[in-house]
C-alpha positions as a printed Julia matrix, in Angstrom:
151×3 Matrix{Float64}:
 166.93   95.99  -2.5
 163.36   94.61  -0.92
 165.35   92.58   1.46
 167.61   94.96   3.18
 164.23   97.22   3.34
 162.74   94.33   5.27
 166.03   93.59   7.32
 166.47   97.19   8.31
 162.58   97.55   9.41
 162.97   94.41  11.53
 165.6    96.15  13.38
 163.46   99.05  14.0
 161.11   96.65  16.3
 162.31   96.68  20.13
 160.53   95.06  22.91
 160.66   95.25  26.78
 159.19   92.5   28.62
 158.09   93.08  32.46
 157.86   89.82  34.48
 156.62   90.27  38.13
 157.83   86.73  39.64
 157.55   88.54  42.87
 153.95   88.35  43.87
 153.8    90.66  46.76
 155.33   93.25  44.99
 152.6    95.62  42.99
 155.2    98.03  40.85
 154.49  101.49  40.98
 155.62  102.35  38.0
 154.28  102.1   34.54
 155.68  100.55  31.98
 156.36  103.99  29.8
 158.3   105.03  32.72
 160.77  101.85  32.17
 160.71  101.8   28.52
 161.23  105.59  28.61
 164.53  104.83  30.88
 165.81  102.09  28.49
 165.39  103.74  25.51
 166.77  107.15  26.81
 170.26  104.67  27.89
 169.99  103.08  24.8
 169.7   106.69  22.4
 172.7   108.2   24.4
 175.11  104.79  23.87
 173.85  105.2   20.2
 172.97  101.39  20.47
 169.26  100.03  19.53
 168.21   96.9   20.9
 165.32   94.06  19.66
 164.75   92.58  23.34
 164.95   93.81  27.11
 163.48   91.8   29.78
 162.73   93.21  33.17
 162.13   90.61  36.08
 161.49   92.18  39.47
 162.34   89.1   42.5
 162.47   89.14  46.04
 165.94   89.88  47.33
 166.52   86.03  48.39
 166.03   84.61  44.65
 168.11   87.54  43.51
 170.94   86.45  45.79
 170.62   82.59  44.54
 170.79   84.18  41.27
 174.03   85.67  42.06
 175.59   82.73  43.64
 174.46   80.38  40.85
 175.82   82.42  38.09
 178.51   85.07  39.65
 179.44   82.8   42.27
 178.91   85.71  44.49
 177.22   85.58  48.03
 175.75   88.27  48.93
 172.29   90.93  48.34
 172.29   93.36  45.34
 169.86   95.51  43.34
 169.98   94.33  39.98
 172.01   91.73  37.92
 172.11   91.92  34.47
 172.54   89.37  31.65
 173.58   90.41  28.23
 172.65   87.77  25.45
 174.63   89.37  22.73
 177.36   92.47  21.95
 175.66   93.5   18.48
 175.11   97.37  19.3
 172.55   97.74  16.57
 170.52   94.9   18.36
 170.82   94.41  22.19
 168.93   91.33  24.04
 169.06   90.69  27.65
 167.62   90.43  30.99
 167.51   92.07  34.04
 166.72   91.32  37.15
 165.85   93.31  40.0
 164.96   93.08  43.91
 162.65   95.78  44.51
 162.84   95.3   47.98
 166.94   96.08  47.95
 165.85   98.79  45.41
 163.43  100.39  48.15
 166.04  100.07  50.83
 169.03  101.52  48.39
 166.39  104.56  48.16
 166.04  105.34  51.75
 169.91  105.12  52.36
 170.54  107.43  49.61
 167.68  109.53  49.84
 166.55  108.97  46.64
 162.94  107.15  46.81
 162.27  103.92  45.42
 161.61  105.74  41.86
 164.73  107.82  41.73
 166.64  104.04  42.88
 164.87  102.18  40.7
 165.51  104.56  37.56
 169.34  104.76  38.58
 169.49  100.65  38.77
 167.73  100.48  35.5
 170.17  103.1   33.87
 172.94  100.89  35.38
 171.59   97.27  34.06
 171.43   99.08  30.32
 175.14  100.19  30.52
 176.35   96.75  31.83
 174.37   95.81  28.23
 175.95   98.52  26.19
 179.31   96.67  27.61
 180.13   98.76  30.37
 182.08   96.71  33.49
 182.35   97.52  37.11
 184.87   95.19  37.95
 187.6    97.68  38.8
 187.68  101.51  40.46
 188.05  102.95  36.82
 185.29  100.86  35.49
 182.9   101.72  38.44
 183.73  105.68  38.67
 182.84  105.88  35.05
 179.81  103.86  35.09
 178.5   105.88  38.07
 179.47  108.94  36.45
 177.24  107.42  33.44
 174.18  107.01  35.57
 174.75  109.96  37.1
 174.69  111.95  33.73
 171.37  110.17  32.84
 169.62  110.75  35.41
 169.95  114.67  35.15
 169.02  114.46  31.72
C-alpha cells in the first residue's frame, strides 16, 4: 500500500523547463504566465504531465529543426516533440521562434502575448495527441485553441 502512495505522489510532480538558446531574445513573459498556459491545456484534456520543455530559437534554427526532423522547408512558430502518449504523464519539448511568434501577432492582430499564448496552447494539444495533418484535424485543433484562449 506504501508503494502505490509513493508512485501516485511522484506523479503529482510536473516540471516546465524554459531554455532561452536565443540570446537576443529577453522573454517578456514570466514563467507563471507559461506554466499557467500549460497547465490550463493540460486540466481541460484531463491529462497531467511530469516534463515540458520550452526552448525559444531564432526562426533560422527553428527552420533547420524542421527540415532535419519533418523534412519540411520552410518558417513556423512552434514545433513540438512528444516523448511519450501516457496521458497521466506527458514529456516533451517545444520549440518556439519568437521572432515568427512576434510577426504571427502583428498579422493577426493579436500581440506577441496573445500569439505566443495561442502557439503554446497549440504545442500542448499536438502533446495531448492532437494532429493537424488534414482540414478536419486542423479546424478542430484551432477550434481547441480558440476555446482556450477565451477561457
Amino acid at each position: 500500500m506504501q508503494r502505490k502512495l509513493k508512485k501516485a505522489h511522484l506523479l503529482t510532480k510536473s516540471a516546465i523547463l524554459i531554455n532561452n538558446l536565443y540570446p537576443s531574445f529577453k522573454p517578456p513573459l514570466t514563467y507563471k504566465f507559461i506554466r499557467s498556459v500549460v497547465s490550463k491545456v493540460m486540466a481541460g484534456e484531463d491529462c497531467g504531465f511530469s516534463e515540458i520543455i520550452v526552448n525559444f530559437v531564432d526562426k533560422n534554427e527553428l527552420r533547420k529543426i524542421n527540415r532535419k526532423f519533418l523534412d519540411h522547408n520552410y518558417f513556423t512558430d512552434i514545433i513540438t516533440f512528444p516523448y511519450n502518449s501516457n496521458r497521466k504523464s506527458i514529456e516533451g519539448e517545444l520549440f518556439i521562434s519568437p521572432e515568427t511568434v512576434r510577426d504571427n501577432g502583428a498579422i493577426y492582430n493579436t500581440g506577441f502575448k496573445g500569439e505566443l499564448e495561442r502557439v503554446i496552447i497549440h504545442g500542448c494539444l499536438h502533446l495531448t495527441g492532437y494532429k493537424d495533418w488534414t482540414k478536419k484535424e486542423k479546424e478542430l485543433i484551432r477550434a481547441k485553441e480558440n476555446s482556450y484562449l477565451s477561457n
